[in-house]
C-alpha positions as CSV (number, residue, x, y, z in Angstrom):
1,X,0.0,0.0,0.0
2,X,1.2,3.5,-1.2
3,X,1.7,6.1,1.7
4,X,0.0,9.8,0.4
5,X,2.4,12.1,-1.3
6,X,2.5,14.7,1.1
7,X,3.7,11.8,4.1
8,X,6.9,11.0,4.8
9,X,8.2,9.6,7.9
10,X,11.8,10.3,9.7
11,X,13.8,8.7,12.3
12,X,16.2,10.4,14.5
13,X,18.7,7.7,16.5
14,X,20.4,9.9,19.3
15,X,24.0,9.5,20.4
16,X,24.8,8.0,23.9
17,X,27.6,5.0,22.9
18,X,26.5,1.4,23.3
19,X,23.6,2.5,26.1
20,X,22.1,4.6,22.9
21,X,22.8,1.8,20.5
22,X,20.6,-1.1,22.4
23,X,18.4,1.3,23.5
24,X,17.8,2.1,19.5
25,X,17.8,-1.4,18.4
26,X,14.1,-2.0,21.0
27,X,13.0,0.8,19.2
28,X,13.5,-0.6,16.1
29,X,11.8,-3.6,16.9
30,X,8.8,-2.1,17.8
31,X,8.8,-0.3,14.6
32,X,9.3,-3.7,12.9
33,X,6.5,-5.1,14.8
34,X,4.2,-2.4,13.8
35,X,5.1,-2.5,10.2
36,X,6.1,0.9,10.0
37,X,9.6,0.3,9.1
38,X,9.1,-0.3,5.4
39,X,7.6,4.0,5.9
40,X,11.1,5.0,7.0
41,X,12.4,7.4,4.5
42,X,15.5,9.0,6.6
43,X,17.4,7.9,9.1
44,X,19.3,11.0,10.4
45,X,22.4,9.3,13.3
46,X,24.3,10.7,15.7
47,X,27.1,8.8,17.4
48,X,25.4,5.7,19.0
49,X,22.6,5.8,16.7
50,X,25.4,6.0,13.7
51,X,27.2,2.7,14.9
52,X,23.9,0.9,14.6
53,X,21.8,2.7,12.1
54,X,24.7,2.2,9.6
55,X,24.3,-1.9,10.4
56,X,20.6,-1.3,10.2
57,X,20.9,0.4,6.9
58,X,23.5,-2.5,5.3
59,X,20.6,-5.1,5.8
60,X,18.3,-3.1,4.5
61,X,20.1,-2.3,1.5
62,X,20.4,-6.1,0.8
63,X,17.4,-7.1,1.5
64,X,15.9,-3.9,-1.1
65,X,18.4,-4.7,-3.7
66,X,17.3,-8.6,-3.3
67,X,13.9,-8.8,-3.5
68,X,11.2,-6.9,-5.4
69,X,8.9,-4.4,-3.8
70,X,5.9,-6.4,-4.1
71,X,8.1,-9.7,-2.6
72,X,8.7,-7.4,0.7
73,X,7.0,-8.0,3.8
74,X,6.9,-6.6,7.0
75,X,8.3,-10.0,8.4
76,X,11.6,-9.4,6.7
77,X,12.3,-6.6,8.8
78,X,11.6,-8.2,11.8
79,X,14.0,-11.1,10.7
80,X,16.9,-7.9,10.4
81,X,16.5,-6.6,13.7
82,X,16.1,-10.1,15.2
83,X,19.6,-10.5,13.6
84,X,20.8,-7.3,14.5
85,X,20.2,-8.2,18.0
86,X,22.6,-11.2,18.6
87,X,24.8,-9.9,15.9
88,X,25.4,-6.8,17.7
89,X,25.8,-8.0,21.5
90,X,28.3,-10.6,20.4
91,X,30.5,-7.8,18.3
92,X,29.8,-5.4,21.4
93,X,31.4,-8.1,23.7
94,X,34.7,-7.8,22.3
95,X,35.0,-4.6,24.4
96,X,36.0,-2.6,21.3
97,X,37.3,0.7,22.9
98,X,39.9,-1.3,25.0
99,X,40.7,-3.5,21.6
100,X,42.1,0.0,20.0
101,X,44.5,-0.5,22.7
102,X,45.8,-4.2,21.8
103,X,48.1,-3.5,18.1
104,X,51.4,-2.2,18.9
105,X,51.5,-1.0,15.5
106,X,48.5,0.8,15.2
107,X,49.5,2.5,18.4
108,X,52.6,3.8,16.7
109,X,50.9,4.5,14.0
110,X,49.1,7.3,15.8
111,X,52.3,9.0,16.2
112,X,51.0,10.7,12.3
113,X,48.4,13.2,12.0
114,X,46.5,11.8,9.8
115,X,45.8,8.3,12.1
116,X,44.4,8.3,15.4
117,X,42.1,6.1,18.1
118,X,39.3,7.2,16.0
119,X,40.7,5.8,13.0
120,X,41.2,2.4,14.5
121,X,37.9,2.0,16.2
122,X,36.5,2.7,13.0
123,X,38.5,0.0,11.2
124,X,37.2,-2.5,14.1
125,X,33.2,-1.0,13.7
126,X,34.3,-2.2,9.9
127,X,35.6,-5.3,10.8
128,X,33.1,-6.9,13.6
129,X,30.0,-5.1,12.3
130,X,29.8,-3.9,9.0
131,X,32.5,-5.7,6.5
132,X,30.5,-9.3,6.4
133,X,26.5,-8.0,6.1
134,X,26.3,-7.6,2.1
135,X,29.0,-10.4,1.4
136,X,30.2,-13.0,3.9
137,X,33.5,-13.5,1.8
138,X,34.0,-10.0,1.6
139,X,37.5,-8.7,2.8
140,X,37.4,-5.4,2.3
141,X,36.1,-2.0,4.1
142,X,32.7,-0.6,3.1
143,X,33.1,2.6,1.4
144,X,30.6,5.2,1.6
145,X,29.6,5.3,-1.9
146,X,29.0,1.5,-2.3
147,X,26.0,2.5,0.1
148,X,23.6,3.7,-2.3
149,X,20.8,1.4,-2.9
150,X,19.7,0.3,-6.2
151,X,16.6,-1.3,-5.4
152,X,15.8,-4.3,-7.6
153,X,14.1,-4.5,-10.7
154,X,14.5,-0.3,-10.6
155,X,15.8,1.7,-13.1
156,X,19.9,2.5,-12.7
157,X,18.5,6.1,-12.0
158,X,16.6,5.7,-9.4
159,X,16.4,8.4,-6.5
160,X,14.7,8.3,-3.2
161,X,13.5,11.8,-3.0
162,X,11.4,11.7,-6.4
163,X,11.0,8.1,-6.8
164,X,9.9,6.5,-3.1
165,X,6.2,7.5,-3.7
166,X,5.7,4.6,-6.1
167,X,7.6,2.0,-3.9
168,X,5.6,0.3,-0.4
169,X,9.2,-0.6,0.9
170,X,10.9,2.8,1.3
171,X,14.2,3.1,0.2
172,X,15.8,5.7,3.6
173,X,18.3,8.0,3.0
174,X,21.1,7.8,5.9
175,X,22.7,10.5,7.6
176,X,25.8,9.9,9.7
177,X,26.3,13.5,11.7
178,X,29.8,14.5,13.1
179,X,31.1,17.8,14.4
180,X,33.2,19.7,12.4
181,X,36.0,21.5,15.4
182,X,37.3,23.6,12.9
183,X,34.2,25.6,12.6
184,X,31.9,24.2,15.1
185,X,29.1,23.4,12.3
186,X,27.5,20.2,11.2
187,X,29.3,17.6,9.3
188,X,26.9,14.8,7.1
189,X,27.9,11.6,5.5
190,X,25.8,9.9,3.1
191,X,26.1,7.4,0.7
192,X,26.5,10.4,-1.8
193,X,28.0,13.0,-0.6
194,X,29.7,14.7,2.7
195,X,30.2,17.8,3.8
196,X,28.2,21.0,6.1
197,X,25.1,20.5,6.4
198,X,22.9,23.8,4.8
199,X,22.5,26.6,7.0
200,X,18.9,28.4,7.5
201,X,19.6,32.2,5.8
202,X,18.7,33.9,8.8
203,X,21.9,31.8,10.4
204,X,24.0,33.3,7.4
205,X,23.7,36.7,8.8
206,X,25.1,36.2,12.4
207,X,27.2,33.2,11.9
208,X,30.6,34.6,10.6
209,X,32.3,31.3,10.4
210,X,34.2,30.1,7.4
211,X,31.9,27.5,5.6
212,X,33.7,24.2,3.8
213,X,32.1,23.7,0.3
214,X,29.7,20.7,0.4
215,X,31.4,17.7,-1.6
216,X,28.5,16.3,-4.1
217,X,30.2,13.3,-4.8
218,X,33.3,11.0,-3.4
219,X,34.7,10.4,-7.2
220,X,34.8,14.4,-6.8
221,X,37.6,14.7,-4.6
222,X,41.4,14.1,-4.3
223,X,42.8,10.6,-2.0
224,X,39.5,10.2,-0.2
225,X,36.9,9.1,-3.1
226,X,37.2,5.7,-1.0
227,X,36.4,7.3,2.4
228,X,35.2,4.3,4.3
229,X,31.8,3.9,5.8
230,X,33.3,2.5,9.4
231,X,35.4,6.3,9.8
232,X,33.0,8.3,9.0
233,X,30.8,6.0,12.3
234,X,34.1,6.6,14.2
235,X,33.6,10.3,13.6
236,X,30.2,10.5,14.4
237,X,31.0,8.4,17.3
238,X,34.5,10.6,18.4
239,X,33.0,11.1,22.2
240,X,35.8,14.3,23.0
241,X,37.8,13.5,26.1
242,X,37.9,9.7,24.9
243,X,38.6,9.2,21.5
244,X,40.7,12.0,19.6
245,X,39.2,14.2,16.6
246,X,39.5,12.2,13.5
247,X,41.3,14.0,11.0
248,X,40.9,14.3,6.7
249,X,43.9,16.5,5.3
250,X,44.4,17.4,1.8
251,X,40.6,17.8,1.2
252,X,39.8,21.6,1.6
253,X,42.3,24.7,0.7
254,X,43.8,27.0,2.9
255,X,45.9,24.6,5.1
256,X,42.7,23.7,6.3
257,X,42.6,20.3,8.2
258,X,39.6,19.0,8.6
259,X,39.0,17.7,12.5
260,X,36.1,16.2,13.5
261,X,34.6,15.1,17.0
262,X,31.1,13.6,17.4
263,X,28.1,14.9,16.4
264,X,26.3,15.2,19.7
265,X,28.3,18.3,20.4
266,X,26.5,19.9,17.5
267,X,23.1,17.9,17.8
268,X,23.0,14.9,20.2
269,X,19.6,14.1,19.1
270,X,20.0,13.7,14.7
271,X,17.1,16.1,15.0
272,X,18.7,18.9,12.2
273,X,19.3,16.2,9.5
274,X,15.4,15.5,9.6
275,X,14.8,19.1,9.3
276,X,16.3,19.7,6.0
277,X,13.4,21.5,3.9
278,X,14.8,19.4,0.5
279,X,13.9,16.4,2.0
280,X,9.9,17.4,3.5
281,X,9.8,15.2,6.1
282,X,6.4,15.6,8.2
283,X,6.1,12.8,11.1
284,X,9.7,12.1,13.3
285,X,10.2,9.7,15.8
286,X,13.2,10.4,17.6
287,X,14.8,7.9,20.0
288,X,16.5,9.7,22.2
289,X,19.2,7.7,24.6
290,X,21.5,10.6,25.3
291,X,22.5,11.5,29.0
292,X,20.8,14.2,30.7
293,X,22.3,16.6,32.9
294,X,22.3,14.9,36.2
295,X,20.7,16.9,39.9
296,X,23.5,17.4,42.0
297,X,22.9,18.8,45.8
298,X,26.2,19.7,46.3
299,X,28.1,20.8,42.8
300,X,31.4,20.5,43.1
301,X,33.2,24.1,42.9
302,X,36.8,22.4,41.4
303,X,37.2,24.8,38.4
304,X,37.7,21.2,36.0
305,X,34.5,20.5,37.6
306,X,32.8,24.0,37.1
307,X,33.9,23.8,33.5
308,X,32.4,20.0,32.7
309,X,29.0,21.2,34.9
310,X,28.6,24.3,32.4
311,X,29.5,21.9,29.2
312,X,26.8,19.7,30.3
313,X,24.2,22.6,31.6
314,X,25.3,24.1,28.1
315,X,24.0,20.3,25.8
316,X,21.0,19.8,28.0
317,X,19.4,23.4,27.2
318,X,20.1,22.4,23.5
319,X,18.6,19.4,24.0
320,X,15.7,20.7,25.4
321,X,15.4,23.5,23.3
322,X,15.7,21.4,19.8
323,X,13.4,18.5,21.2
324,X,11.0,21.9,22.0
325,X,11.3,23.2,18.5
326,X,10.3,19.9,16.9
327,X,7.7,19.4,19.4
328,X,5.9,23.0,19.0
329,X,6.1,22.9,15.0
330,X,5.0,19.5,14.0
331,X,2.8,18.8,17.4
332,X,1.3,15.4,16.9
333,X,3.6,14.6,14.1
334,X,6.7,14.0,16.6
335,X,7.0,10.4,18.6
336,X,9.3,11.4,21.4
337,X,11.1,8.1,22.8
338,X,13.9,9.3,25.4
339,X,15.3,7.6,28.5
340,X,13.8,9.6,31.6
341,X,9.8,8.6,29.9
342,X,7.6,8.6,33.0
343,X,10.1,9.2,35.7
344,X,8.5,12.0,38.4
345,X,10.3,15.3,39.3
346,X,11.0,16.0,42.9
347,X,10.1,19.6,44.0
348,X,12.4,20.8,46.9
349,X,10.5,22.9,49.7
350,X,12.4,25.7,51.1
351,X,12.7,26.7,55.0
352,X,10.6,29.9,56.5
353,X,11.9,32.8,58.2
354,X,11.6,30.6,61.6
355,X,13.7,27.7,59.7
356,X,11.2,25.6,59.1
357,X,10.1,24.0,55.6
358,X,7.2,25.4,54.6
359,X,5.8,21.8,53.2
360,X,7.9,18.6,52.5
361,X,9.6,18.1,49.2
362,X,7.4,15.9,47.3
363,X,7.7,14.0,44.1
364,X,5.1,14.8,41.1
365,X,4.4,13.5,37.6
366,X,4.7,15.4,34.5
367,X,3.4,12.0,32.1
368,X,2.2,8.8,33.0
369,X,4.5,6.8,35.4
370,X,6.5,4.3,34.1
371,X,4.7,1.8,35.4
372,X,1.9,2.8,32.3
373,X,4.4,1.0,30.0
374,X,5.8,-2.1,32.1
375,X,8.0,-0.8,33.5
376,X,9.6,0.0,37.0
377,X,10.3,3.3,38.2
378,X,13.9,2.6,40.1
379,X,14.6,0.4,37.2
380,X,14.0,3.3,34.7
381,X,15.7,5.8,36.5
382,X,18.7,3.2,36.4
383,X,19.0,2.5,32.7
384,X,18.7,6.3,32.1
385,X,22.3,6.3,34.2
386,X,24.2,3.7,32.6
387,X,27.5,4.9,31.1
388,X,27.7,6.3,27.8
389,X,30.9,4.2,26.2
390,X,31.7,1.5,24.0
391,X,33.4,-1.2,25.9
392,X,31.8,-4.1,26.9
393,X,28.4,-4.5,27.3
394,X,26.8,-7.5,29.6
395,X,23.8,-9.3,28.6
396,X,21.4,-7.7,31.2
397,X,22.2,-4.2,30.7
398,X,21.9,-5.0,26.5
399,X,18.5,-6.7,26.8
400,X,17.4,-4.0,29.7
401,X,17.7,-1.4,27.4
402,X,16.8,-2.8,24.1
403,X,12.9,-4.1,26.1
404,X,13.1,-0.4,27.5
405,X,13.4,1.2,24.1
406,X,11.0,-1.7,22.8
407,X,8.1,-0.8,25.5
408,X,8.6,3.2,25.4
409,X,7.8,2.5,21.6
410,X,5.3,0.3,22.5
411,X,3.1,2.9,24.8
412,X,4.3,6.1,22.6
413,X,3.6,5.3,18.9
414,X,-0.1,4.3,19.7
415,X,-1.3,7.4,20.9
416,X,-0.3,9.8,18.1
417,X,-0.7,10.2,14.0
418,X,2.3,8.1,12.9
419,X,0.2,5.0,13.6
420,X,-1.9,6.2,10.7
421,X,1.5,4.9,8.6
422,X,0.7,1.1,9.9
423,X,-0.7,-1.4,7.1
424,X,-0.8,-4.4,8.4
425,X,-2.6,-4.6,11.7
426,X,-2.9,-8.6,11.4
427,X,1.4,-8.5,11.9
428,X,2.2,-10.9,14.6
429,X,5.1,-9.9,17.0
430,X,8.3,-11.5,16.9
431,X,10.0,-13.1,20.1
432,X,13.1,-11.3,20.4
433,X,16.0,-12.8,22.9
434,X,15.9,-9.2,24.8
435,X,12.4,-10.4,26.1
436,X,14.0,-12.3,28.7
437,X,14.4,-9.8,31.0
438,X,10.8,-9.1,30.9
439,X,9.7,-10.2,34.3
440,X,12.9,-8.2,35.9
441,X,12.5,-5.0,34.1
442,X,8.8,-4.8,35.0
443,X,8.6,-6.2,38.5
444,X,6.8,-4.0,41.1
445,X,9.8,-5.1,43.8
446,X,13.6,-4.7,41.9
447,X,15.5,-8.0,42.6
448,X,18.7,-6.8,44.2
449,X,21.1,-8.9,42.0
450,X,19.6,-7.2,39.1
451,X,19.5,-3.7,40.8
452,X,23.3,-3.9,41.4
453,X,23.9,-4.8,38.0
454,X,22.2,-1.9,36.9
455,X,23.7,0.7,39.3
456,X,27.3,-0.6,38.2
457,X,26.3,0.1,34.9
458,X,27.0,3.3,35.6
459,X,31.1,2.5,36.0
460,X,33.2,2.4,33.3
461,X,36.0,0.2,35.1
462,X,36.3,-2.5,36.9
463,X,32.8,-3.0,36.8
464,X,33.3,-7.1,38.1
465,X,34.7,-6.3,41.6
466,X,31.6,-3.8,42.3
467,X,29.1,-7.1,41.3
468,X,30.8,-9.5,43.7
469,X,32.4,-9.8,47.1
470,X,34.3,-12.8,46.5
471,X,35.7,-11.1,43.2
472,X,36.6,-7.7,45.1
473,X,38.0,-10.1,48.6
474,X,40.3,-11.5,45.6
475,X,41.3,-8.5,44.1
476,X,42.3,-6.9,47.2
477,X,44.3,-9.5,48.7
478,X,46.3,-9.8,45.2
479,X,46.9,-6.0,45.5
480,X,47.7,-7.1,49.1
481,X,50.6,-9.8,48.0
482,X,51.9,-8.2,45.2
483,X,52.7,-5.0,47.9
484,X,53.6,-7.2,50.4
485,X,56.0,-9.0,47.8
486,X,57.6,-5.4,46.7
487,X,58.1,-4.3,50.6
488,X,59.7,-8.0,51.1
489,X,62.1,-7.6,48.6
490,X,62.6,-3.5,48.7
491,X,62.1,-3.6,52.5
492,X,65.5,-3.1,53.7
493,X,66.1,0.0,51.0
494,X,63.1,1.7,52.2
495,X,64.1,1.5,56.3
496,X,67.6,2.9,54.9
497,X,66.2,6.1,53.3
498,X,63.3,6.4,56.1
499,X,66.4,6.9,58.8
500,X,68.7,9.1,56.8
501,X,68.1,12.7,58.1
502,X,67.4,15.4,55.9
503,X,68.0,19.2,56.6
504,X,65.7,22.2,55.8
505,X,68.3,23.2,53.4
506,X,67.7,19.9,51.3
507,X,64.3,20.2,51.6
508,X,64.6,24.0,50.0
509,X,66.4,22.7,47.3
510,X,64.4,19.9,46.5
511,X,61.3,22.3,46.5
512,X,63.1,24.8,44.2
513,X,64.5,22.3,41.8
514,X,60.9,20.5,41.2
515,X,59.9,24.5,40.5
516,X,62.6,24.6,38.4
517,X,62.4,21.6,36.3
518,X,58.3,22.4,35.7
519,X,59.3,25.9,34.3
520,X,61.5,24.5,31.8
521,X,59.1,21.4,31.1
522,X,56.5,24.4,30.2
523,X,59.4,26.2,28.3
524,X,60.2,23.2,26.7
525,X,57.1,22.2,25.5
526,X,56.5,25.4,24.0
527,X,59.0,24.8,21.6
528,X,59.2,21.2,21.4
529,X,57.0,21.2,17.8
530,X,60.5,23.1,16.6
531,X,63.2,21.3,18.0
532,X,63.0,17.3,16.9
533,X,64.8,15.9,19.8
534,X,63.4,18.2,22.1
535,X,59.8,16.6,20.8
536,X,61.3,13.5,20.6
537,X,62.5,13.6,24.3
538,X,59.3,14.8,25.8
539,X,56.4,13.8,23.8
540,X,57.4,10.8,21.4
541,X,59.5,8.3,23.8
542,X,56.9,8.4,26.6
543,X,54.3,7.3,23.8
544,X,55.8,4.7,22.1
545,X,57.2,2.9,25.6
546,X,53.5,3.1,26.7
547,X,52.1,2.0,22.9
548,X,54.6,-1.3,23.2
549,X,53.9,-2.3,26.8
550,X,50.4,-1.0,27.1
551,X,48.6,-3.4,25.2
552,X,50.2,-5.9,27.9
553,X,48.1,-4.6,30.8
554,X,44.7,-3.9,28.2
555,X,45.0,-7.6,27.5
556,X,45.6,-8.5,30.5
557,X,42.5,-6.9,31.8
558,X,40.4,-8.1,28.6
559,X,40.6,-12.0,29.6
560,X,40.5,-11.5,32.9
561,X,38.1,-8.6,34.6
562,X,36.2,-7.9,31.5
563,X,35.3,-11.4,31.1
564,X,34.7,-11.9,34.8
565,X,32.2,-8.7,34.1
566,X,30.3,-10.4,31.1
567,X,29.5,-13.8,33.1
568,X,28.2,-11.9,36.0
569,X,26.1,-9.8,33.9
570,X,24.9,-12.8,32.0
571,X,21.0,-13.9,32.1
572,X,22.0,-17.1,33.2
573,X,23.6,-15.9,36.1
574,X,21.0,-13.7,36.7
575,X,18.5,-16.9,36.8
576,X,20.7,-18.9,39.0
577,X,20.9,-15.8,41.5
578,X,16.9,-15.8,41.8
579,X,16.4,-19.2,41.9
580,X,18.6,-19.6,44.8
């Protein structure tokens, strides 16, 4: 059945790492269930959402350039994100932030300007995600341009914008959004071009930035006509303060090197690449799995602290001002799917002039509670706090969040106009594996196994010692030998220098000499990008004696904690613990 001309439908996957990712892939189940993923004429990504709306995309193409229009049915779609489900877990299980670590080579490698942790991450999103989907015996990156679909028994010039009207199975246009640092605009990959998104003419006339020309096609351009499809996720995906700005040289005049971070600093929320007037959309749903600025009681007045606070202060009033925008303009045409859905705001009473409070601070709803869509309040509250990274995900937090995304979908999208885009109301849904967790995630009274599994979500280290006493009693009574073993054999050296007396006159010295040797350090590094050796000395040797003994410890760690972490966050575990 032919959707109306004047109807097309958007989807908006937020950023927030892995947490955002699962979170997206409930969502799309529910929109398989419904049949309303065949209506899906953009996906606009940001960060999380670009990891796995780029997988997303990759089966769809295949399964659009297999099969006819007329052959497509709302069950192959379920069959995707069924697949997408294990598919991604297991890939996510490798812990592929830490595996960036693990090559020697690449981490000498990132000595060059052009080749960072970004770059790397992106050839593993290649390798354990993307590379395999069209061809299993493919060994070779996905490039950008091989994305375009060419849906089958189509003509060769075939274009989503003028030609979906005639198709049931809408052939989506995908938007991977980055951040461009040089000029703090909008950076958009698609399968056909890349470059600044379009600015609104009112912007032009305050916005005083320099502008990179849009590049309309990847044969168009010098060294990068093969830019691959698992960088430009990795730039999307470049969370600053973790992975470094990915870099393109030689692609824009003017020295200009082109540095981009992830697109949440611009729009966390994919909301601008659904706004673009060429493409008309007129119903959104936007999952939104991004972090929101967290109540504090006491801030913390550090000025490194001050500044983060403000950062984060500063992306949740755009947030909340873009999700507004959306919201006010297109009313009932917007399916709002974020993280904090039903959870009640506390009001905090003040004390009278006799120093009493004038009532108690109470909690109130805004929405329904959570409960409305099966699910429980402290467990809500939880997943809305788990860590926003890509190591290692367990099997509890990954099926938590994709039945939370699945049920927010599930109580949303039937209460507003996109449901007038379903077809087939006789679709039966399909069993995913994330159902499970059903009885835990909905459960009046949170099992306390499962809620300290969910409140250690919110680590990003050592996440196995916080699940288990035995497993911390271990730990610290390693710590405890390998110390012990260190005094044993440095014992005697240490008693020597403790009883050797030291005069206030050392002491100045000493003080004056660390003073010293930081002033030149800063003088030093100032001109260390001119002097070779001087570079080499202070910037280069540290690196490359970490990048060769490193990936010891990251290894290490990968087959011993992070595994640890992924059997005590397994559903079977969790079973065993509520049985007993």
């Amino acid at each position: 059945m032919k959707q109306e001309n004047n109807k097309k439908l958007g989807l908006a996957l937020s950023g927030g790492g892995f947490r955002a990712s699962f979170y997206h892939i409930g969502v799309l189940a529910r929109l398989a269930d419904l049949g309303l993923l065949r209506s899906v004429e953009l996906i606009s990504t940001v960060s999380g959402g670009s990891i796995i709306g780029a997988l997303y995309y990759l089966h769809l193409k295949k399964l659009l350039e297999e099969k006819k229009d007329v052959e497509i049915k709302d069950e192959d779609y379920q069959k995707i994100v069924a697949k997408i489900e294990v598919d991604f877990l297991k890939a996510v299980q490798k812990n592929l932030r830490l595996r960036t670590f693990l090559n020697p080579v690449r981490n000498i490698k990132m000595i060059l300007p052009n080749y960072s942790r970004s770059d790397h991450i992106g050839e593993l999103y290649d390798k354990f995600l993307y590379r395999k989907v069209l061809d299993i015996n493919n060994t070779h990156p996905i490039k950008m341009k091989e994305l375009i679909i060419k849906p089958c028994c189509e003509s060769n010039s075939f274009h989503p914008l003028k030609d979906n009207e005639n198709r049931s199975a809408k052939v989506p246009i995908l938007l991977i959004n980055a951040t461009i640092l040089n000029n703090g605009h909008n950076w958009c990959f698609s399968a056909s071009d890349m470059g600044e998104t379009q600015i609104d003419q009112s912007r032009k006339k305050f916005d005083k930035n320099f502008r990179l020309k849009r590049i309309e096609s990847y044969d168009d351009i010098y060294k990068h006509e093969d830019f691959e499809l698992g960088v430009a996720v990795a730039a999307s995906a470049c969370v600053p303060g973790i992975f470094a700005p990915l870099a393109i040289s030689d692609l824009y005049d003017e020295k200009v090197r082109l540095q981009l971070v992830d697109g949440g600093v611009h729009d966390n929320q994919g909301v601008r690449g659904l706004l673009d007037k060429r493409l008309n959309c007129t119903h959104f749903i936007l999952s939104d799995a991004s972090a929101q600025l967290k109540d504090e009681r006491e801030p913390n007045v550090q000025i490194s602290n001050v500044i983060k606070r403000s950062n984060g202060i500063l992306a949740d009033n755009l947030r909340e001002q873009q999700l507004s925008n959306i919201i006010k303009e297109h009313s009932d045409n917007v399916a709002l799917l974020h993280l904090k859905k039903g959870l009640p705001v506390k009001e905090v009473s003040y004390f009278d002039e006799k120093h009493n409070l004038k009532e108690e601070s109470k909690l109130y709803n805004t929405e329904q509670p959570c409960e409305t869509f099966g699910v429980n309040t402290d467990v809500q509250n939880l997943l809305s706090g788990i860590r926003t990274d890509l190591d290692s995900f367990s099997e509890v937090e990954a099926f938590s969040l994709m039945l939370n995304g699945y049920r927010i979908s599930q109580y949303e999208l039937d209460k507003i106009n996109i449901k007038n885009f379903v077809t087939n109301t006789a679709l039966k849904e399909e069993r995913y594996q994330f159902f499970k967790i059903d009885s835990w995630i909905s459960s009046p009274v949170i099992d306390s196994y499962y809620k300290n599994l969910l409140e250690t979500a919110s680590k990003r280290s050592f996440k196995a010692i916080r699940m288990n006493l035995l497993v911390k009693f271990i730990t610290i009574l390693l710590v405890v030998l390998i110390c012990g073993t260190i005094i044993s054999t440095f014992g005697s050296r240490f008693i020597y220098w403790a009883n050797e007396s030291v005069s206030k006159g050392q002491l100045l010295l000493m003080v004056l000499f660390l003073i010293t040797l930081f002033i030149v350090y800063k003088r030093i590094n100032f001109f260390s990008h001119r002097i070779f050796s001087v570079w080499f000395l202070i910037n280069l040797l540290p690196f490359l004696l970490i990048s060769l003994t490193g990936f010891i410890f990251i290894g290490l760690y990968l087959i011993t904690f992070d595994r640890l972490f992924l059997y005590l966050g397994s559903f079977k575990v969790l079973e065993k613990v509520q049985i007993k």
